[in-house]
TORKOL-4160 file (C-alpha; in steps of 0.2 Angstrom, whole numbers, padded with zeros to 4 digits, m for minus):
270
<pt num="1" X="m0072" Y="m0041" Z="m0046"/>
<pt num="2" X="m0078" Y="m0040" Z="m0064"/>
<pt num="3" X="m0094" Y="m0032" Z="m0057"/>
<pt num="4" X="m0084" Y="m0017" Z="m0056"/>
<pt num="5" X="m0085" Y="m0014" Z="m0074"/>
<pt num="6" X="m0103" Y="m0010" Z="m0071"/>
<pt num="7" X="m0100" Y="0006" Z="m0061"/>
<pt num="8" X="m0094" Y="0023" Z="m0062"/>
<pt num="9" X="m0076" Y="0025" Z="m0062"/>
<pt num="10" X="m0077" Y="0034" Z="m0043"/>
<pt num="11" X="m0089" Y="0020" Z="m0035"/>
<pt num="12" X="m0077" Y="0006" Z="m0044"/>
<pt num="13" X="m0062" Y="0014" Z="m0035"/>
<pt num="14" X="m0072" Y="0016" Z="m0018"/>
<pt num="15" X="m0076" Y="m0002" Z="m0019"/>
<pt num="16" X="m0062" Y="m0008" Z="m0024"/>
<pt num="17" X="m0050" Y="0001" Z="m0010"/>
<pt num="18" X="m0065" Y="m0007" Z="0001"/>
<pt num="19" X="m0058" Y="m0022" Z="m0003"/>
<pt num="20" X="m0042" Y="m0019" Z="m0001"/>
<pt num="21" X="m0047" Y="m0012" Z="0018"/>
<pt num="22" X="m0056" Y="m0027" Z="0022"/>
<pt num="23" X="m0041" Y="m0041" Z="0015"/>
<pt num="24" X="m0032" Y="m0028" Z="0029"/>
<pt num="25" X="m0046" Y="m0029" Z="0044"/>
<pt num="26" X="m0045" Y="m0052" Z="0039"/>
<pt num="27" X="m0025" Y="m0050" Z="0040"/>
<pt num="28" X="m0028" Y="m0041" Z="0058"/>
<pt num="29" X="m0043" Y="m0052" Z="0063"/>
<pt num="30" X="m0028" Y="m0068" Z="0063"/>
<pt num="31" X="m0025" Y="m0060" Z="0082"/>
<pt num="32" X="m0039" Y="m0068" Z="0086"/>
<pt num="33" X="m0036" Y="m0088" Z="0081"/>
<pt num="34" X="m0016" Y="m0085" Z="0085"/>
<pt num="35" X="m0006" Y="m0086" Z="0101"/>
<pt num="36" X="0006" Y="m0077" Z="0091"/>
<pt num="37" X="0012" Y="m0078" Z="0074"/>
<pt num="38" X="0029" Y="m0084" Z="0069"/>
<pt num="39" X="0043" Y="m0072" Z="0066"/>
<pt num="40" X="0048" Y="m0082" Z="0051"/>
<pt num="41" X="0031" Y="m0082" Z="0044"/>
<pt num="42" X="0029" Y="m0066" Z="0048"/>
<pt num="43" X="0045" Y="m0060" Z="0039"/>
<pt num="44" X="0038" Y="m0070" Z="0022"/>
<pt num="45" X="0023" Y="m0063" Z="0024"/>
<pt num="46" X="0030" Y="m0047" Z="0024"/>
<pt num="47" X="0044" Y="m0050" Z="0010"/>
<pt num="48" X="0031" Y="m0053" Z="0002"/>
<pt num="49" X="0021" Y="m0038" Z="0002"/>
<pt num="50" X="0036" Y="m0029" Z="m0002"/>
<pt num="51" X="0038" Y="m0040" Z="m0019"/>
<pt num="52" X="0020" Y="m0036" Z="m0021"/>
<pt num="53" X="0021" Y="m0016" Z="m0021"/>
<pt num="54" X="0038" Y="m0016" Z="m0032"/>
<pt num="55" X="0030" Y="m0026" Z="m0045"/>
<pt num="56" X="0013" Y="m0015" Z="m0045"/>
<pt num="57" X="0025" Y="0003" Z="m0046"/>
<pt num="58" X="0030" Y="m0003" Z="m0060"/>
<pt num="59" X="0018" Y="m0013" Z="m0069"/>
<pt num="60" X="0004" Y="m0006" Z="m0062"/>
<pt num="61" X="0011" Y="0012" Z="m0063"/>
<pt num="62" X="0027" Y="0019" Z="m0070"/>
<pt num="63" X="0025" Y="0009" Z="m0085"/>
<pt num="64" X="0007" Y="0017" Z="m0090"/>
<pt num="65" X="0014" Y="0032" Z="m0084"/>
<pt num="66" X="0027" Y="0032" Z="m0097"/>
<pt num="67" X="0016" Y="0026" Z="m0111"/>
<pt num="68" X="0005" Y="0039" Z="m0108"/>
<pt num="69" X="0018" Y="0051" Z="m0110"/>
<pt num="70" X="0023" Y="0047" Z="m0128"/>
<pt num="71" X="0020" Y="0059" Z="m0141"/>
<pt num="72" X="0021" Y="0074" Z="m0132"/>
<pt num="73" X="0034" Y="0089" Z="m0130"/>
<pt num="74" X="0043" Y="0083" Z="m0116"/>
<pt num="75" X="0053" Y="0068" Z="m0114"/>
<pt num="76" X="0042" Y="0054" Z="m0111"/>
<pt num="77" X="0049" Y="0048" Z="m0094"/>
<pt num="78" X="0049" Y="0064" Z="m0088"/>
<pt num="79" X="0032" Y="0064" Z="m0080"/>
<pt num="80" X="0035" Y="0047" Z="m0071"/>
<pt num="81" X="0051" Y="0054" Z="m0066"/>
<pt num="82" X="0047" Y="0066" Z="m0058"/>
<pt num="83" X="0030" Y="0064" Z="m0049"/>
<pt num="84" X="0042" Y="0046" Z="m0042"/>
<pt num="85" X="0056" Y="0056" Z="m0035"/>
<pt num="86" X="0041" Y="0068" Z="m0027"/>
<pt num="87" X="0031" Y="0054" Z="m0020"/>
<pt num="88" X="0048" Y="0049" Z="m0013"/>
<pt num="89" X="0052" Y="0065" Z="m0007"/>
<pt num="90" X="0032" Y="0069" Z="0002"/>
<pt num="91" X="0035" Y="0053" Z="0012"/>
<pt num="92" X="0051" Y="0056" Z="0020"/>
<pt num="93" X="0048" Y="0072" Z="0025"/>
<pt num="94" X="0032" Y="0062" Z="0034"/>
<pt num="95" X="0045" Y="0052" Z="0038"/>
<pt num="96" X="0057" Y="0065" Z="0046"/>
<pt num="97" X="0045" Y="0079" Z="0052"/>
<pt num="98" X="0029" Y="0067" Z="0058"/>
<pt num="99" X="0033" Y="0051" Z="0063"/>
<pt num="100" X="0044" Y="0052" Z="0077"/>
<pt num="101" X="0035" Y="0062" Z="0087"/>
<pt num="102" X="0019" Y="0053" Z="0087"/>
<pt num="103" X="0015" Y="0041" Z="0102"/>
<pt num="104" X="0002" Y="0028" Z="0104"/>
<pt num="105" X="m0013" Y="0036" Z="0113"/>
<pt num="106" X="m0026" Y="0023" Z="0120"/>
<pt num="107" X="m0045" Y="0028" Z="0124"/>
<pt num="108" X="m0044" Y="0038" Z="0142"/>
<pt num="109" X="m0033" Y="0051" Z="0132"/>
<pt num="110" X="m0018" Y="0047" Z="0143"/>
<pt num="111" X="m0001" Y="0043" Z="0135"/>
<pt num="112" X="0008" Y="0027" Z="0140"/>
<pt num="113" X="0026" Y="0025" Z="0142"/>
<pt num="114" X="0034" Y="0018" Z="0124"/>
<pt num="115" X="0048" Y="0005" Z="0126"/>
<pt num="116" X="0061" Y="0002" Z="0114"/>
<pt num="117" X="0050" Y="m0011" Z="0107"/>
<pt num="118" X="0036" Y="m0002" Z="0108"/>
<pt num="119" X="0043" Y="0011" Z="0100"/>
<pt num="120" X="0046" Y="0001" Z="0085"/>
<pt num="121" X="0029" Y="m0007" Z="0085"/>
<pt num="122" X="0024" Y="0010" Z="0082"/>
<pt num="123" X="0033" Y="0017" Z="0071"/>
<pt num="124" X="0030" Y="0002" Z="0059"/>
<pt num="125" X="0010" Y="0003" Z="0063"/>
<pt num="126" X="0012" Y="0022" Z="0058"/>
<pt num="127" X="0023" Y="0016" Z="0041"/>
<pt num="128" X="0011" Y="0005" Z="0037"/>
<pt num="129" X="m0004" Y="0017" Z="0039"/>
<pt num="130" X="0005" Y="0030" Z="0029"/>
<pt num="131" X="0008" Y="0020" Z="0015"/>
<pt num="132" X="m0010" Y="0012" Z="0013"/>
<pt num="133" X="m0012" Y="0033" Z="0005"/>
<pt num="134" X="m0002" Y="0028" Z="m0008"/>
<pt num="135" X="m0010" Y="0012" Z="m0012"/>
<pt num="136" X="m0028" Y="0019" Z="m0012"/>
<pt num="137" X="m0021" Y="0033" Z="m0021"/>
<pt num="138" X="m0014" Y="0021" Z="m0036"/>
<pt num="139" X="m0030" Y="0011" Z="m0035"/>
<pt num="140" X="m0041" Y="0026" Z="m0038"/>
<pt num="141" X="m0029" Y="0034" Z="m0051"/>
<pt num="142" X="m0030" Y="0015" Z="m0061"/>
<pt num="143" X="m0050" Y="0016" Z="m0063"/>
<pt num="144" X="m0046" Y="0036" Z="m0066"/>
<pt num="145" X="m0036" Y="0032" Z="m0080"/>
<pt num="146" X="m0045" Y="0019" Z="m0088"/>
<pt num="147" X="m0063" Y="0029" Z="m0086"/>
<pt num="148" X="m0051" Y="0044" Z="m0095"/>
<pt num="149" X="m0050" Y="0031" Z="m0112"/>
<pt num="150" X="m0032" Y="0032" Z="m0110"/>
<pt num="151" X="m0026" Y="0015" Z="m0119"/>
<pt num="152" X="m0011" Y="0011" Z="m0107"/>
<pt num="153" X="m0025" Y="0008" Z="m0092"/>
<pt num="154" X="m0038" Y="m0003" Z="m0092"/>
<pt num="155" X="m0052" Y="m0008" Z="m0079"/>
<pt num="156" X="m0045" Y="m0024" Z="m0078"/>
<pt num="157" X="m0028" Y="m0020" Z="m0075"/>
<pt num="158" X="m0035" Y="m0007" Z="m0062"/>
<pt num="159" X="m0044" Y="m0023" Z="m0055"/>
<pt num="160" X="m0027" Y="m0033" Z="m0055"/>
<pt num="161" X="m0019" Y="m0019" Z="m0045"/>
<pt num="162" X="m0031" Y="m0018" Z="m0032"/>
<pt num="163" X="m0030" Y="m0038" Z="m0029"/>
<pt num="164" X="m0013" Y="m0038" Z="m0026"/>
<pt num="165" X="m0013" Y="m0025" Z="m0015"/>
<pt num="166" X="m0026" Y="m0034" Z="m0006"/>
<pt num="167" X="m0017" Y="m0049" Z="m0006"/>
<pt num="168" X="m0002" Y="m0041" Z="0001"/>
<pt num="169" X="m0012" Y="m0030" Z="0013"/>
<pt num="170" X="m0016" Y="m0047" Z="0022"/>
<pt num="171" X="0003" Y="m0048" Z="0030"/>
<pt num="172" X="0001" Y="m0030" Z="0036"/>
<pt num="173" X="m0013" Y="m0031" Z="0045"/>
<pt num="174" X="m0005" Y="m0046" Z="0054"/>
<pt num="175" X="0011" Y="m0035" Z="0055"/>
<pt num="176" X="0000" Y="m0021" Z="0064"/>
<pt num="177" X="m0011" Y="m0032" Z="0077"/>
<pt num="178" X="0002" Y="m0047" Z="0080"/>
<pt num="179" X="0016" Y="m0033" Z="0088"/>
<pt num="180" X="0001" Y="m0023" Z="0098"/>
<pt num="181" X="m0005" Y="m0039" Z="0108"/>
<pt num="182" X="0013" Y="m0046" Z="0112"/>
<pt num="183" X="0015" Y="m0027" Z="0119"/>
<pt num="184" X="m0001" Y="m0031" Z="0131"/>
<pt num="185" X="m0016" Y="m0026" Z="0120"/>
<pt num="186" X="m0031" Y="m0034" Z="0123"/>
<pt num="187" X="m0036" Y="m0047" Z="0105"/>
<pt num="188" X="m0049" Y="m0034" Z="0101"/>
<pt num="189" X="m0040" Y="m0017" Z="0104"/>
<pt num="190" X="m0025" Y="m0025" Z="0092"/>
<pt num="191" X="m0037" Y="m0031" Z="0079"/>
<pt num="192" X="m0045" Y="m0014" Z="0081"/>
<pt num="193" X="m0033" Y="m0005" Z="0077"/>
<pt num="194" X="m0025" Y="m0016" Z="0063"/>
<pt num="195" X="m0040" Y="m0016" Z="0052"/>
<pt num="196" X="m0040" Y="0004" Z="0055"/>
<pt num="197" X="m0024" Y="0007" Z="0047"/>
<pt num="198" X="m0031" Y="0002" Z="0030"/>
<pt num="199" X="m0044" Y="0014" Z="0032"/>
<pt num="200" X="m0035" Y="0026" Z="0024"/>
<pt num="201" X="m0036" Y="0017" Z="0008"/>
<pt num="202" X="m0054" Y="0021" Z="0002"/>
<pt num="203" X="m0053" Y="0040" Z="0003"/>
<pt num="204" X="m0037" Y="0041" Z="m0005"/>
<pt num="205" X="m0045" Y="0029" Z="m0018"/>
<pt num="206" X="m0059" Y="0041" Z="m0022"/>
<pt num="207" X="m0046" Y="0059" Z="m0021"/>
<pt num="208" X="m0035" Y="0049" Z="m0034"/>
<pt num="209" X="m0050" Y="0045" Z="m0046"/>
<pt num="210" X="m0057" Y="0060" Z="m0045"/>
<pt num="211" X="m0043" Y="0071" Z="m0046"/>
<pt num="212" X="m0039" Y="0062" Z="m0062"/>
<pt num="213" X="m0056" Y="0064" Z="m0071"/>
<pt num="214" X="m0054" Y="0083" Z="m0067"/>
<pt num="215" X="m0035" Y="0086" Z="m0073"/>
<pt num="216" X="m0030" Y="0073" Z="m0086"/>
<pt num="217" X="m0012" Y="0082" Z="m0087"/>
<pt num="218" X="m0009" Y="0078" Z="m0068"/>
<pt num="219" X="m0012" Y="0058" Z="m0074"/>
<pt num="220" X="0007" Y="0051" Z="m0077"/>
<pt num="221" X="0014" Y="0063" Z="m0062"/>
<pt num="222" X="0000" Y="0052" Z="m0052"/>
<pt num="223" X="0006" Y="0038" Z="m0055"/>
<pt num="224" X="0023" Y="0040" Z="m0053"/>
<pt num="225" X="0019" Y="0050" Z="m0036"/>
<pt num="226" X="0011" Y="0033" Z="m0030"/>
<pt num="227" X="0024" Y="0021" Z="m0036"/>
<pt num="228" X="0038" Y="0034" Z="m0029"/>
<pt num="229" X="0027" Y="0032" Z="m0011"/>
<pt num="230" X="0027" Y="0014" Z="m0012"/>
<pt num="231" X="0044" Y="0013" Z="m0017"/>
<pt num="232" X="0049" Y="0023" Z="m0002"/>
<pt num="233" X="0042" Y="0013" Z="0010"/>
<pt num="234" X="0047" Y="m0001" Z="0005"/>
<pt num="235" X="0065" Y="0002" Z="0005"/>
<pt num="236" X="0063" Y="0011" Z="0021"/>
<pt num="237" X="0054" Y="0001" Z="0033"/>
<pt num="238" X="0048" Y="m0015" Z="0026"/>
<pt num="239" X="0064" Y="m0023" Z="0020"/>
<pt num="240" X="0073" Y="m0019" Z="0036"/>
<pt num="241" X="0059" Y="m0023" Z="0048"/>
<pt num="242" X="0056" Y="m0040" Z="0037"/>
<pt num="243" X="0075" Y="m0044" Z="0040"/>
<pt num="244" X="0077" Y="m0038" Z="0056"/>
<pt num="245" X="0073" Y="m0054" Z="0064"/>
<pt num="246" X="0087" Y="m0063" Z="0054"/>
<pt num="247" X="0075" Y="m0072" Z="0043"/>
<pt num="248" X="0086" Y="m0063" Z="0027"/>
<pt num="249" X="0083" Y="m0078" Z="0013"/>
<pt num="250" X="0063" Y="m0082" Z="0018"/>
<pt num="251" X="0059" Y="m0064" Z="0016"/>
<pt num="252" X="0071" Y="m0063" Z="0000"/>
<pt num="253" X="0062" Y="m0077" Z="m0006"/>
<pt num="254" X="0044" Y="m0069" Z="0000"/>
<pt num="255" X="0048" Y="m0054" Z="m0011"/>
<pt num="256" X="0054" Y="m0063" Z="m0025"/>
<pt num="257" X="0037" Y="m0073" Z="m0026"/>
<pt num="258" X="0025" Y="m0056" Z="m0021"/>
<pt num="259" X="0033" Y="m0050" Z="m0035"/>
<pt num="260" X="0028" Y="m0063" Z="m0048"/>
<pt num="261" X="0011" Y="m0064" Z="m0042"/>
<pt num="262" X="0008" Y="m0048" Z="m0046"/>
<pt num="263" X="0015" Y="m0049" Z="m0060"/>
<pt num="264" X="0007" Y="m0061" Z="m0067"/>
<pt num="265" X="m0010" Y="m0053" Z="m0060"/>
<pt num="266" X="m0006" Y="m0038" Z="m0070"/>
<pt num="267" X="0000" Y="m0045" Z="m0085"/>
<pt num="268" X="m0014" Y="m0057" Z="m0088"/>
<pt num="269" X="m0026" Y="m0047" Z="m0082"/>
<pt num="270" X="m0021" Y="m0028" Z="m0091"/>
C-alpha cells in the first residue's frame, strides 16, 4: 500500500478503508466455498481480531495521542483520557438505546420471527457493523494526523493500521455471513450482507480525515474516541461471543497472536 503516499491525505484514507471493506466482503465471500465453518476456527479467528483491535488502540492510537499532547497546558493524557472513556461511553448508549430493538428486515419489507439464536446472530451482525465506525474513523484520523505534520503519526504507520484492521476484518466478515446461512439464508443473501457491514468503514474514513485537517485541537480526543470505541466492543461482544462456544484457550491464544501482528505491523512500520 506504499502508493498511498502518492495521494492526498482524504483519498489515501478513502482507499485505504476500501481495503479494509473489501478484506470484509473476502472474509464474507468464504460462505460460498464452506459448508459451514468450524466453531473452533471461528472462535480463533475471532480471538484474533479482538488481539488485533487492542494492540491498534494503543499503538496505533492512545499512544500518538498522548505524545501529541506533550507540551501543552493540560496533562498530557488527558486528551486520550477522555475522548477513550467518550468513545466508550457513545457505544454503549448504541449499545443500550439501539441495538435491542433492531430486527433483521429481509427485501419484501416484512419482519421475520427472531429465535433465540437468531437473535444472537443479530445482535453480533449489528456489533460488528457498529464498530467498523470506529475502525474507519481511526484509519481516516491516522492519514489526518500524519497529513497535519504531527511527528507522532506517519503515513506508514497509518498504512500499518489499516492492514491490521484488514487483516482482522477477514474473521468478521466470516462471523457475519457464516451465522446468516446456518439461520436459512440463501449463500448470496449471507455474503451480501456480510461484506455490507464493513461499508460503514470508508465514510467514517473520509469524516475522521477530514474533521482532523479542519480542527487540529480535536486530534488526540480522536484518537482516544476511536480506541475507546474499539475497546468497547471488544470487551462487550467479541470476547464473549469468541468464548461462548467453549473454545476459551484457542481464542485466548487467537488474541494473543492478533495482538503481536499488529504490533509488529505498527512498530516496524511507524
Amino acid at each position: 500500500m506504499d502508493f498511498l503516499q502518492h495521494f492526498h491525505h482524504v483519498i489515501q484514507a478513502l482507499l485505504a478503508t476500501c481495503f479494509t471493506w473489501s478484506m470484509t466482503a473476502l472474509g464474507a465471500a468464504a460462505v460460498f466455498g464452506a459448508k459451514g465453518a468450524s466453531r473452533k476456527i471461528l472462535d480463533g479467528m475471532l480471538g484474533f481480531a479482538g488481539g488485533v483491535m487492542i494492540a491498534a488502540s494503543f499503538w496505533s492510537l492512545l499512544a500518538p495521542a498522548i505524545e501529541i499532547s506533550q507540551g501543552k497546558d493540560i496533562p498530557a493524557w488527558f486528551p486520550a483520557a477522555a475522548g477513550f472513556l467518550g468513545g466508550g461511553l457513545i457505544l454503549l448508549a448504541i449499545d443500550r438505546k439501539i441495538v435491542p430493538h433492531i430486527q433483521i428486515r429481509f427485501p419484501d419489507g416484512e419482519a421475520e420471527e427472531i429465535t433465540m439464536a437468531g437473535r444472537r446472530t443479530t445482535l453480533l451482525i449489528l456489533a460488528i457493523t457498529l464498530h467498523n465506525i470506529p475502525e474507519g474513523l481511526a484509519v481516516g484520523v491516522a492519514f489526518g494526523a500524519a497529513a497535519a505534520g504531527f511527528p507522532a503519526a506517519t503515513v506508514a504507520a497509518a498504512i500499518a493500521l489499516a492492514i491490521g484492521i484488514g487483516i482482522q476484518n477477514l474473521p468478521e466478515g466470516l462471523a457475519v455471513s457464516m451465522p446468516l446461512r446456518r439461520e436459512g439464508m440463501s449463500r448470496r443473501r449471507s455474503f451480501w450482507y456480510g461484506q455490507l457491514s464493513g461499508a460503514v468503514e470508508p465514510i467514517a474514513g473520509v469524516i475522521g480525515a477530514t474533521a482532523v485537517i479542519l480542527a487540529h485541537p480535536i486530534l488526540p480526543y480522536a484518537l482516544g474516541f476511536a480506541a475507546g470505541a474499539m475497546i468497547f466492543v471488544v470487551i462487550e461482544e467479541i470476547i464473549p461471543e469468541c468464548q461462548r462456544g467453549g473454545n476459551v484457550v484457542i481464542a485466548t491464544i487467537g488474541a494473543m497472536i492478533g495482538f503481536i501482528v499488529m504490533m509488529i505491523l505498527d512498530v516496524a512500520f511507524g
